[in-house]
C-alpha positions in Angstrom: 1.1 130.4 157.3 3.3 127.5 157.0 4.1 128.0 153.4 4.9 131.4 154.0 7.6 130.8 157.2 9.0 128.0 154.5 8.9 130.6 151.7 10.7 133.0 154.1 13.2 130.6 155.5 14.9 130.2 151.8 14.8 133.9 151.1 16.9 134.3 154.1 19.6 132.0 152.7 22.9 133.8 151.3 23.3 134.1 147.5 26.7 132.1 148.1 24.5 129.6 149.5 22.6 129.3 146.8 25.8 128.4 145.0 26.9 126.0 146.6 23.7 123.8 146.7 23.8 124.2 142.8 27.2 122.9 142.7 26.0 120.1 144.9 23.6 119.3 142.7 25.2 119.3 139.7 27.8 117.2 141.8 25.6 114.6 142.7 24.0 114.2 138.9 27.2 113.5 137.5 27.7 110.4 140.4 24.3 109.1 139.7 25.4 109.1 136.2 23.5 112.3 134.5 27.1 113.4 133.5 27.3 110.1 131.8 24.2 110.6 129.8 24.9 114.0 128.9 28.4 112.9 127.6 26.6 110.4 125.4 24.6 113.0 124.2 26.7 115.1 123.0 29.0 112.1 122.1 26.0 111.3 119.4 26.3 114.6 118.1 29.5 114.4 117.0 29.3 110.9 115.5 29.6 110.9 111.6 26.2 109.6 111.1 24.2 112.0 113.2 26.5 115.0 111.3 25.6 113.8 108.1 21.6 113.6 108.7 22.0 116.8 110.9 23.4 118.7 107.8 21.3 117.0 104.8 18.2 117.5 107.1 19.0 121.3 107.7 20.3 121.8 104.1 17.0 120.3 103.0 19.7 118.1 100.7 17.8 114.8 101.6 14.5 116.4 99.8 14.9 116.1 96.5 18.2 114.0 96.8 18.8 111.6 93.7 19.3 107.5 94.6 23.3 106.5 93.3 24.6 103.1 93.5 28.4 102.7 93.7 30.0 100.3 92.1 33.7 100.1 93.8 36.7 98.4 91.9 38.0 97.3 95.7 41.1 95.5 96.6 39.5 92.0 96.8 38.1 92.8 93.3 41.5 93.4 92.2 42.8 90.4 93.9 39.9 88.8 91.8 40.9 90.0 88.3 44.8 88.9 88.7 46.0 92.0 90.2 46.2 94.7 87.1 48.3 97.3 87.2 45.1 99.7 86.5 41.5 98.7 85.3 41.1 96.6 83.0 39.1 98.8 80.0 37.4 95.4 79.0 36.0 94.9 82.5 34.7 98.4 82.9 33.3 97.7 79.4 31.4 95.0 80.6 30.3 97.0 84.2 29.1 99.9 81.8 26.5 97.1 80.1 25.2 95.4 83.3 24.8 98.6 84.7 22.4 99.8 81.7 21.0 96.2 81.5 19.9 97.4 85.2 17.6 100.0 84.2 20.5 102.8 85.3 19.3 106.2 84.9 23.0 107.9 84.0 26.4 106.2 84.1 29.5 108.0 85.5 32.8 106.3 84.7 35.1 107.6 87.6 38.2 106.2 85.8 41.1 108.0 84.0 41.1 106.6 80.8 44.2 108.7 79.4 47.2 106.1 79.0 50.6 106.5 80.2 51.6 105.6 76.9 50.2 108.2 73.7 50.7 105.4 71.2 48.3 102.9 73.3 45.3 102.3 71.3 41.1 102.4 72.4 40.0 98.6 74.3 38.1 97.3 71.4 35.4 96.0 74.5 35.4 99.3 75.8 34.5 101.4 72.2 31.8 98.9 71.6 30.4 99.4 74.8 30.2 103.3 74.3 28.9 102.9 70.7 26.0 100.7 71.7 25.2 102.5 75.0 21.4 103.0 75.4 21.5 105.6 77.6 20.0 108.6 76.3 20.1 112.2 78.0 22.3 112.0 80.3 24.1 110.0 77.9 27.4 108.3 79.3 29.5 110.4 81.6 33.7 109.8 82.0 35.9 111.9 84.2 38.2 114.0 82.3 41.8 114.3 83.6 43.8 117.4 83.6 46.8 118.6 83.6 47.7 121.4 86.5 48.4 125.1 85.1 50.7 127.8 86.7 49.2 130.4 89.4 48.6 133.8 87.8 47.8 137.2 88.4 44.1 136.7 87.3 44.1 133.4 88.8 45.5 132.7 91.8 44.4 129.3 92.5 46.3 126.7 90.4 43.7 125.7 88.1 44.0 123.4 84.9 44.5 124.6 81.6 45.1 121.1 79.3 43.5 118.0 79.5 44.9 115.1 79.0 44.2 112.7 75.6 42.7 109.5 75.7 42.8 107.3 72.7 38.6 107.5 73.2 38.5 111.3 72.4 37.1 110.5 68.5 34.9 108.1 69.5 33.0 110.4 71.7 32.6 113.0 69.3 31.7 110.7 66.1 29.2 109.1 68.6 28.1 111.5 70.5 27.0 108.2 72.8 29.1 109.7 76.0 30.7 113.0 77.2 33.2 114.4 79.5 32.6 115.6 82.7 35.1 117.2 85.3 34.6 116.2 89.1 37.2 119.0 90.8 37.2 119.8 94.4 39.4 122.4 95.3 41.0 121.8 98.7 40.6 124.2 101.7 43.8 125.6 103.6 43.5 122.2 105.9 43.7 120.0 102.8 40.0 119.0 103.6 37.5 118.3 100.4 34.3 120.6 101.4 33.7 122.1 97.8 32.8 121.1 94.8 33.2 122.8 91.0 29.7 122.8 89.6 31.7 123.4 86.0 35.4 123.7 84.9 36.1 126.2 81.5 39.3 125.9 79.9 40.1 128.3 76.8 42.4 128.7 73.9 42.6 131.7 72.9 39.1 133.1 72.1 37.8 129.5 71.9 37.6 126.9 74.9 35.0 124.5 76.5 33.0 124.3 79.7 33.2 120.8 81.2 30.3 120.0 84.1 30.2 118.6 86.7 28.1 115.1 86.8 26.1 116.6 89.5 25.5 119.8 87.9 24.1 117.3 84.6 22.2 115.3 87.4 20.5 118.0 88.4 19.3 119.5 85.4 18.0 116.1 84.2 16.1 115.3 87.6 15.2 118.7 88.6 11.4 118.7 90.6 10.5 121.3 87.9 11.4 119.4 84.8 14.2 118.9 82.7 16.4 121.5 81.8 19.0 120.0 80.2 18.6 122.4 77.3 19.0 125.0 79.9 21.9 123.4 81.0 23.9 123.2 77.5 23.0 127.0 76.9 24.4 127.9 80.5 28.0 126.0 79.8 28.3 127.8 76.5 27.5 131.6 78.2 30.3 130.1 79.9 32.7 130.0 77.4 31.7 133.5 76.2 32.4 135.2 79.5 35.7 133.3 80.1 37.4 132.8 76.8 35.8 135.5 74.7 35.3 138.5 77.7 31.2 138.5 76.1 28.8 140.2 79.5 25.8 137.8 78.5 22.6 137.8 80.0 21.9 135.6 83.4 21.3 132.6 82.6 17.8 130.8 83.2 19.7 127.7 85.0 21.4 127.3 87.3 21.0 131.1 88.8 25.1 130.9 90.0 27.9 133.5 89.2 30.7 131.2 90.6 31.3 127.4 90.1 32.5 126.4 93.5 29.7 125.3 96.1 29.6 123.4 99.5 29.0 119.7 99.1 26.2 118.3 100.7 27.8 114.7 102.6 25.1 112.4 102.6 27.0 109.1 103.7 30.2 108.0 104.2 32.2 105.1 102.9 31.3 102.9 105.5 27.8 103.4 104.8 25.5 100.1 103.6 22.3 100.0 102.1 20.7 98.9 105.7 22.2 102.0 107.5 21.6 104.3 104.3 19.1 107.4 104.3 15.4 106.3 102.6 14.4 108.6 100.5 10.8 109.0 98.2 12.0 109.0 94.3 9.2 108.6 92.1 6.9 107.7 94.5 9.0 104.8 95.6 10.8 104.7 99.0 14.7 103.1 98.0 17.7 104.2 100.0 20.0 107.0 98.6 23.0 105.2 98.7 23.8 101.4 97.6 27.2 100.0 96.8 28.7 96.5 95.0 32.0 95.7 94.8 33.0 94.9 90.7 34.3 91.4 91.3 30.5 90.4 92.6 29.0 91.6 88.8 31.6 90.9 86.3 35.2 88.3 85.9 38.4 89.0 84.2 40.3 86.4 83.1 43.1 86.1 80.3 42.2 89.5 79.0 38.4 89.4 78.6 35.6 90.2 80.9 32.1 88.3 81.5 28.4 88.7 83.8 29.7 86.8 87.3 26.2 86.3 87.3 22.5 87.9 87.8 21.8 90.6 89.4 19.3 91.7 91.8 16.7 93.6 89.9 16.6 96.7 91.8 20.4 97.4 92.2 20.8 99.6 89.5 16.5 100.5 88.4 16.5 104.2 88.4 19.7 105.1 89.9 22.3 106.9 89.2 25.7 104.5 88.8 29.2 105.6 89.3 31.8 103.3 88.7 34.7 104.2 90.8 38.1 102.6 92.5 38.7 102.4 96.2 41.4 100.4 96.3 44.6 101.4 98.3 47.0 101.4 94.9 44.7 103.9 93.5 45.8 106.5 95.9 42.6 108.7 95.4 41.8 109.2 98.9 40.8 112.5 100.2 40.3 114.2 103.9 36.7 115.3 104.4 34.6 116.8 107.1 33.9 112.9 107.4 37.3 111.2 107.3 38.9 110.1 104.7 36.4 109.1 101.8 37.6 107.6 98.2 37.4 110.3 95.4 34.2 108.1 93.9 32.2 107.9 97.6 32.7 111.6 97.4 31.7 111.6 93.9 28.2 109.7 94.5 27.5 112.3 97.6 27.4 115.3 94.8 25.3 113.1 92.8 23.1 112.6 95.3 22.2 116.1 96.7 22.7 116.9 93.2 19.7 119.2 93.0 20.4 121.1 96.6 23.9 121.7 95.7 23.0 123.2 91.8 20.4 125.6 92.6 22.0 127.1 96.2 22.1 130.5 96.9 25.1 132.3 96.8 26.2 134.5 100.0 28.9 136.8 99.6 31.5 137.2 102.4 29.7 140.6 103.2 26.4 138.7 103.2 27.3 136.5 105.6 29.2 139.2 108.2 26.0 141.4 107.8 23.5 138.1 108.8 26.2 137.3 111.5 26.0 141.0 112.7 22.3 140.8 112.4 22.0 138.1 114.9 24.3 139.2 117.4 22.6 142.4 117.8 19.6 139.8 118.8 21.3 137.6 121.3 23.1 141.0 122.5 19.6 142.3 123.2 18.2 139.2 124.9 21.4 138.6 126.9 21.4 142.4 128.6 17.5 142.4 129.3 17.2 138.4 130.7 19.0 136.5 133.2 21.9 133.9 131.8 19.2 130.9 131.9 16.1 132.5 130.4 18.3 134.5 128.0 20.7 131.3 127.4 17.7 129.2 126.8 15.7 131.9 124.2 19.5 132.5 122.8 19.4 128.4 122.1 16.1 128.5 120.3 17.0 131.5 118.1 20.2 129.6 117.1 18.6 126.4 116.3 16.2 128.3 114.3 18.5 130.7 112.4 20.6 127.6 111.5 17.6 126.1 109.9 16.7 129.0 107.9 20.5 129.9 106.7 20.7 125.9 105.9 17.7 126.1 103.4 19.0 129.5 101.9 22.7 129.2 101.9 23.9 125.1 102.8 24.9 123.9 106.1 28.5 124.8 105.7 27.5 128.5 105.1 25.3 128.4 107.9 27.6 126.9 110.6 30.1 129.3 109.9 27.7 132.5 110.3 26.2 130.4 114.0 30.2 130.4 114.4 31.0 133.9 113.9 28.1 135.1 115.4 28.8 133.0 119.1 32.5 134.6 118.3 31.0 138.3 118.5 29.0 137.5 121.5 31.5 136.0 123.6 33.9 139.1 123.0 30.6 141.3 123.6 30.5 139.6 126.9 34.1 140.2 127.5 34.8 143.2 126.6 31.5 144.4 128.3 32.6 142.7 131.6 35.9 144.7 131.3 34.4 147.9 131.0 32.2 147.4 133.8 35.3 146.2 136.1 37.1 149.9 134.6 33.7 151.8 135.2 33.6 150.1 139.1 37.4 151.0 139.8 36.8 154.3 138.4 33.9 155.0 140.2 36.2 154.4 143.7 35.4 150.7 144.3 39.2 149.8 143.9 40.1 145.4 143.6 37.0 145.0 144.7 35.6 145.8 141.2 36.8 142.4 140.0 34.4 140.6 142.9 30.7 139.3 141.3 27.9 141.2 142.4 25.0 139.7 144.3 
């Protein structure tokens, strides 16, 4: 009987009453420190860290992600080798051997080795080092510059259409011990580095070549299914034949992609340190995905001529992919990212790294994506009309979560954020648009201003 009277006394209490003890609570949360909390909460979300293994744990990058080791030509190694105008070639000769000596699994050489002057000839330390490279397949990778080409009416991005010469271009072919890769990024209309080209073609006529990317070559050495380098070489010559000689050939068996450009998958940052790095399972060995050394602690330059600083630990380089890269602040290769601002060869390492995530990713057409965005806010539409704002907010949370999971492992996180975003878009028009029309059906139907009041 008692429960009843005390179940009947708060069903007599006003629905503005109801409001205002909700606002009291809420009220007296936040002064106890629940608003606090909540801030820190959401505070972690935004915090690069947590956006980098949000998106590689959605994206499934971290899976099959490859292990890279960095090692950075930083100011204080610069300071250390005299303060060259540019690298020495020596020196990166001798960072190219103790990284092989190291076990290294592929070598990328994020340096431009075209001189300002034509006439200057190959670093005799440098040649040798490329004609006794061990590595096999991948063999040694360098960056290829290029020169920028005009916009036009078949391409209106500026793209490249000339590369520049390098007094090593011989060597690699009479060797055949290292090739060129191309690491382009095109920027987005904020200037920001989200996109990576898996492959660059540039023709001459009816004749041309298809430089990859070093994560597109990554990933068809390490794929889980086996190597498919060979793949690989046929895909970049199809290449060729549909851009330079206008041949329709048959899709390729790897990588399943009609266009080059894809979503890099960030895995760390520059700030990021072997302790703080991502762990990852590569060959049955737990190693984190990201290390980094600065030169100056693995070789010295001195009067010209580079030497070992000394040994090594042995599992620096064993089975990991190296990129040799500059940070320093003369080298002015710093880009905006969804991160901050990361050094061209940190960004580098990250394509390495999710390598095999970023190759074979689906590709969604902007029609794709409007239809899936469409798709789900017919759902939350559904739920929202039928269920009251918490049940139907909280249902609405889980199918979010859970369609940002899916489109991550089909499409990438950046495709899949920006359906969640258009999607939450259409809803929150739906609401108000479907609020207007009720405040026009109300005043049309005689209730006058007092169509704009809430409803209880």
């Amino acid at each position: 009987m008692a429960g009843g009277t005390k179940a009947g006394f708060f069903r007599s209490w006003p629905r503005w009453l109801w409001a205002i003890l909700t606002a009291v609570l809420v009220a007296l949360l936040t002064l106890l420190g629940g608003g606090k909390s909540i801030t820190t909460a959401y505070k972690s979300f935004t915090e690069t860290d947590r956006i980098i293994e949000i998106s590689a744990a959605l994206s499934g990058a971290a899976k099959n992600s490859l292990p890279v080791t960095l090692i950075k030509i930083d100011d204080e190694t610069m300071a250390n080798w005299g303060g060259p105008p540019i690298t020495p070639h020596a020196a990166l000769a001798e960072l190219i051997r103790t990284a092989e000596a190291g076990g290294a699994s592929a070598v990328v050489v994020d340096i431009d080795l075209a001189p300002e002057d034509a006439t200057t000839p190959a670093d005799p330390a440098l040649a040798e080092a490329i004609r006794s490279s061990a590595l096999g397949d991948p063999p040694l990778m360098f960056v290829r510059s290029f020169r920028a080409g005009s916009v036009s009416a078949d391409q209106p991005e500026r793209t490249p259409t000339m590369t520049n010469s390098t007094p090593y271009d011989s060597l690699f072919t009479e060797t055949g011990k290292a090739v060129w890769v191309s690491v382009l990024t095109p920027l987005s209309a904020d200037r920001i580095v989200r996109r990576l080209r898996l492959w660059q073609t540039l023709c001459e006529g009816a004749d041309g070549v298809t430089y990859p990317s070093p994560a597109l070559v990554a990933a068809a050495k390490f794929d889980p299914e086996g190597d498919r380098t060979g793949d690989l070489r046929q895909f970049l010559g199809e290449q060729v034949d549909r851009r330079c000689k206008r041949i329709e050939a048959e899709p390729s068996v790897w990588p399943h992609r009609l266009s080059s450009d894809v979503a890099i998958q960030y895995m760390f940052n520059a700030d990021t340190d072997e302790a703080s790095a991502k762990t990852i399972d590569f060959r049955g060995v737990q190693m984190p995905v990201f290390k980094q050394i600065p030169a100056w602690a693995l070789v010295r330059y001195e009067g010209g001529k580079a030497s070992t600083a000394g040994d090594i630990h042995p599992d620096a380089f064993r089975d990991r992919v190296v990129v040799i890269g500059v940070t320093h602040a003369n080298s002015h290769d710093v880009y905006a990212t969804p991160l901050g601002s990361q050094p061209g060869a940190v960004i580098l390492a990250n394509t390495i790294a999710a390598a095999t995530a970023m190759a074979t990713m689906p590709e969604a057409s902007p029609l794709v994506e409007i239809l899936i965005a469409v798709a789900i806010f017919a759902v939350l539409a559904f739920i929202s009309y039928n269920f009251q704002l918490a049940p139907s907010a909280f249902i609405a949370g889980l199918i979010t979560v859970a369609v940002a999971l899916i489109l991550s492992r089909l499409f990438g996180f950046e495709v899949a954020i920006r359906i969640i975003a258009v999607t939450l878009t259409l809803f929150i028009l739906h609401k108000f648009f479907d609020s207007l029309a009720g405040i026009i059906y109300d005043w049309s139907h005689g209730k006058g201003w007092r169509s704009m009041l809430k409803t209880h």
